[in-house]
N, C-alpha and C positions, 0 to 999 in steps of 0.2 A: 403941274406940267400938262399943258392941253396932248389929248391922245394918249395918256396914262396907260386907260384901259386896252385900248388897241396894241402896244407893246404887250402892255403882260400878256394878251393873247398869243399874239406872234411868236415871242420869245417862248414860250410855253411848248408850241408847234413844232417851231424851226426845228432844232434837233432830232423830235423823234418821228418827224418826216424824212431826213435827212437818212437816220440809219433805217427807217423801213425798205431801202434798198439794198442793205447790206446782205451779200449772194448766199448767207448759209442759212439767212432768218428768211429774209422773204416776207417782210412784214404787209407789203403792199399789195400780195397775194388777196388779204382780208378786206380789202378795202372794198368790194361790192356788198359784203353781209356786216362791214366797220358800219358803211355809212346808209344801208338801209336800217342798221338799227339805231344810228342817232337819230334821223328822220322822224324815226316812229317816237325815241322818248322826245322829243321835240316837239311833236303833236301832244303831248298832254303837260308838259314841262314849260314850252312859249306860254301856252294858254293862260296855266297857273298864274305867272309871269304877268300877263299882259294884266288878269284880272287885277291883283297886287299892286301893281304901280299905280293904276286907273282908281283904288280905292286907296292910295296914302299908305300900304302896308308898308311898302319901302319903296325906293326911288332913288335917282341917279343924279350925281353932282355933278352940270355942266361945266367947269373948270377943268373938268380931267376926259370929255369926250366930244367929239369932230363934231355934235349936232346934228348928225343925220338920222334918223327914227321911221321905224315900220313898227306899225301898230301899237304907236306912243313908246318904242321900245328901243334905245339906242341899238345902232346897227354893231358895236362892241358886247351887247349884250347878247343878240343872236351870236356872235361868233364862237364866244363863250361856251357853248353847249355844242360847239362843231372842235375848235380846239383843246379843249380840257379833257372830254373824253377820248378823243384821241390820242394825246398824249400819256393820259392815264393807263387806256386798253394797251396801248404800244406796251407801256411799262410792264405789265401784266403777263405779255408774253415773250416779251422780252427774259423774263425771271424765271416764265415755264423754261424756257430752253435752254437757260443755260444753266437751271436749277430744276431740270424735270420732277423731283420731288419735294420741291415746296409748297406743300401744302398739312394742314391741319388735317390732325387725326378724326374717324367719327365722335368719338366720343368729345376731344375739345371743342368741335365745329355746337354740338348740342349745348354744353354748357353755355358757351358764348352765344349762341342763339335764344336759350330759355332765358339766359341774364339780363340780354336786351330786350328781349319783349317784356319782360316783365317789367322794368325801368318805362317801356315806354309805356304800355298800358296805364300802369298807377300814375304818371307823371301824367296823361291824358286826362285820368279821372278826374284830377284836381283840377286842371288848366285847361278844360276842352274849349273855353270861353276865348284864345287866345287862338288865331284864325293862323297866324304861318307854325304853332307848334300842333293845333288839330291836324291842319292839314298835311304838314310834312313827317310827322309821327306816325298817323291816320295813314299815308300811304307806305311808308316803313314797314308798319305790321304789318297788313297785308300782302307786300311783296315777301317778306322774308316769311313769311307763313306758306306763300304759296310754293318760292322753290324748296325751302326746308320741305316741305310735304312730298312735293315733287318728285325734286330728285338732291340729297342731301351734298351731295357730292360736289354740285357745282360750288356752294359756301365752302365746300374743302378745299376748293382752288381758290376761289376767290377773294375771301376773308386777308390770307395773308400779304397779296401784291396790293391790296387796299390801304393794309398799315403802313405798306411802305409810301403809294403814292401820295398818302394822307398827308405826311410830311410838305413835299413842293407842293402840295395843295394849300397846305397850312399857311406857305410864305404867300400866294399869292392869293389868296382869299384874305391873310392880313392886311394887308397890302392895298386890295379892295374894300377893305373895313376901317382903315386910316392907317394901322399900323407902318410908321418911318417917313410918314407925310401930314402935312397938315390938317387936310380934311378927308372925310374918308370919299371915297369916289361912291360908292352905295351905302344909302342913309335906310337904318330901318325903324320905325313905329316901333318903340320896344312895350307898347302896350298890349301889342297883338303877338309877340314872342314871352320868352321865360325871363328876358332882362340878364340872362347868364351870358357871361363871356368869357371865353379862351384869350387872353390879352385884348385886342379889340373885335372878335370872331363869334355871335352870336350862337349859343350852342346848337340852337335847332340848325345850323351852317353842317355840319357834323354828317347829322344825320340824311341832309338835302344830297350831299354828298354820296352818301351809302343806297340812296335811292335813287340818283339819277345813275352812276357806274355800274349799277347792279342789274339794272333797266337794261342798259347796252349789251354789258357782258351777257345775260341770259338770253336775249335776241340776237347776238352773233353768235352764240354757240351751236343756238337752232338753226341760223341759215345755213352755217358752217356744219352740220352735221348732214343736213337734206343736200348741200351739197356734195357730200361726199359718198351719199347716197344715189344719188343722181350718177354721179362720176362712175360707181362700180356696179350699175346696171346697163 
């Protein structure tokens, strides 16, 4: 189906563009510190990207997109990183407000923090040779090192609207991986990955995941906080 990918964008958006107008959320409120902080994971997240394609890591099946491209880079693949997080972050506070205490305790936030780094360290040590598990691991640690250290708290909000959005993520990153179509619309070199897969879903997919929403989330907190900073002086 030419423009595959362009739907699953869309679709993805539509809705929770739709309710960020809803009068008791006010979701659209956030959208000066939503989308300076896509901007910014964008600036390190396209680039990765751009490099990836350009070297054969993985690549795009023209079958399923319009053929228009900025920086060898389908124009459904920029959108991707403006829709997904969007809809994700929406999710996120969506479940704050109408579940203002959903979140992880300190102590499970720790477990599940030491559990994962530690899986991803040693899974490093062996496969550092493998250039999308160095690289999206390699930035995993480091971010969740730094706000763990930071300020632990935010992984106590954060972790659990993740598991939830991980799911529609799930269908439509399957989806993007072949799963209920013929070919997958994103092909990857599973030489330079772990070769592991969630049905057709690349495990390092997972964690690209937990590092690109965790980017946004941590940078809309801060503009969202200087704002409110701002506001009561």
């Amino acid at each position: 189906m030419k423009n595959l990918y362009l739907y699953l964008n869309i679709g993805s958006f539509l809705i929770p563009f739709i309710f960020s107008f809803y009068p008791k959320f006010q979701f659209y409120k956030k959208w000066k510190s939503l989308f300076l902080a896509i901007f910014i994971m964008m600036g390190f997240f396209i680039s990765w990207d751009v490099i990836f394609t350009n070297n054969g890591i993985w690549g795009f099946n023209d079958q399923y997109i319009n053929g228009f491209k900025l920086l060898n880079l389908p124009i459904e693949e920029w959108l991707f990183f403006i829709c997904i997080p969007y809809a994700c972050l929406f999710t996120h506070y969506s479940l704050n407000y109408f579940f203002p205490n959903f979140t992880l305790s300190q102590k499970a936030t720790s477990v599940f923090y030491v559990a994962l780094l530690c899986v991803l360290i040693i899974t490093l040590w062996y496969h550092y040779d493998r250039w999308y598990t160095l690289v999206c691991f390699g930035y995993a640690i480091i971010l969740l090192g730094l706000v763990y250290n930071k300020n632990p708290k935010i992984l106590s909000r954060f972790l659990p609207s993740f598991f939830i959005t991980f799911i529609p993520f799930f269908v439509v990153n399957g989806v993007l991986t072949g799963s209920f179509i013929e070919n997958e619309v994103v092909w990857y070199n599973n030489a330079e990955n772990l070769n592991i897969r969630m049905f057709t879903i690349p495990i390092e997919d997972s964690i690209y995941a937990l590092g690109m929403l965790l980017t946004v989330f941590v940078l809309l907190e801060y503009f969202e906080a200087k704002k409110q900073t701002k506001n009561t002086n």
